[in-house]
N, C-alpha and C positions, 0 to 999 in steps of 0.2 A: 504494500500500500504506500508505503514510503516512496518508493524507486516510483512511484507511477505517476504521486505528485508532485517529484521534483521534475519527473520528462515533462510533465501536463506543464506547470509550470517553467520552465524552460522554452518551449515553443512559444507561451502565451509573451514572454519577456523579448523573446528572438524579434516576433510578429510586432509587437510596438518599441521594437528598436531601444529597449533600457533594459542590456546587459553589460555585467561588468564578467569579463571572464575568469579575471587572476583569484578574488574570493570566490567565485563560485566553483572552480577549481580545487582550490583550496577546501573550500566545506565538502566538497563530493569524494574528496580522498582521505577528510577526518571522517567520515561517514562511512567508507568504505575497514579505515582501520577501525573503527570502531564495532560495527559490526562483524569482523573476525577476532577480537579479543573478546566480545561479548560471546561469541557463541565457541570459542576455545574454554573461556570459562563453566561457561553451563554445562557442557563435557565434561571435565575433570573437577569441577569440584561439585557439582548438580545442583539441584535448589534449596538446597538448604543452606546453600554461599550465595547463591542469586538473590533470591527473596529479601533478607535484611538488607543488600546493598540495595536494591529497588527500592523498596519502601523509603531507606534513608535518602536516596536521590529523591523521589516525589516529594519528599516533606522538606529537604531545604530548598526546593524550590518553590514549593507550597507557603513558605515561610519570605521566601525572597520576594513573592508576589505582592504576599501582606504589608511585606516592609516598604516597596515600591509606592504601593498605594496610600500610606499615612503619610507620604511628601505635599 
């Protein structure tokens, strides 16, 4: 779902002309490593490594939102 709306999006950026290539570059090969150390991890160490580190990513960023919005 991911991979489908970065192409969606990419065409849609292509067609009125406001791309930058070099970050978008850049975030599709942090995305790409990202998603082989996430699914290297779920392999060897299963979900019961996965799960607290998810949940602790959702809540400092759950947290960062909140703090966003009291400016």
């Amino acid at each position: 779902m991911n991979f489908t709306s970065n192409i969606v999006s990419l065409i849609v950026f292509l067609i009125g002309g406001n791309i930058v290539f070099w970050p978008g570059l850049c975030m599709g090969l942090g995305e790409i490593l990202g998603a082989k150390i996430g699914t290297t991890l779920v392999i060897k160490k299963g979900v019961k490594f996965i799960r607290p580190v998810f949940i602790a990513v959702v809540l400092a960023t759950t947290l960062k939102l909140f703090y966003d919005n009291l400016k």
